[in-house]
N, C-alpha and C positions, 0 to 999 in steps of 0.2 A: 293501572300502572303507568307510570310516567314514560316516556320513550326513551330519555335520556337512562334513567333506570333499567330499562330492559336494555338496551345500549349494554351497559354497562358486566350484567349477567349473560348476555350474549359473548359478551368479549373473555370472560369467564370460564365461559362454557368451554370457548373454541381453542383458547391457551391449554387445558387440561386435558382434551380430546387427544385420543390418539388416532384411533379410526377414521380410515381417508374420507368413506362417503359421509359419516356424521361431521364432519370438518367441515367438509364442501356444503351440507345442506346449512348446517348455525352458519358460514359463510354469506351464504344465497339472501338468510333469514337476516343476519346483520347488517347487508348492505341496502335492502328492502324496509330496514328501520331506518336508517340513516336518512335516504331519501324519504323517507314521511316526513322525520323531524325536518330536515332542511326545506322541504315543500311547506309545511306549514310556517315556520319561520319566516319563511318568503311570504307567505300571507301576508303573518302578522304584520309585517314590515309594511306591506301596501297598502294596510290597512293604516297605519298611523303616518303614511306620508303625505 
């Protein structure tokens, strides 16, 4: 699955949730995808400068 795509159902998830600790965990879970994708983007980047 694409990151941006899970991104996406992440954010999904966590608008629908009512429940504090399922909020807080898709939370934890969305912000730990985010930083992948922007870590690898900073790759790619370095890699075609």
């Amino acid at each position: 699955m694409a990151l941006e795509q899970q991104i996406e159902e992440l954010r999904a998830e966590f608008s629908a949730c009512v429940d504090a600790a399922e909020r807080k965990q898709i939370e934890k879970e969305l912000n730990y995808v985010k930083a992948l994708l922007a870590t690898r983007k900073a790759m790619i980047e370095a890699q075609t400068a």
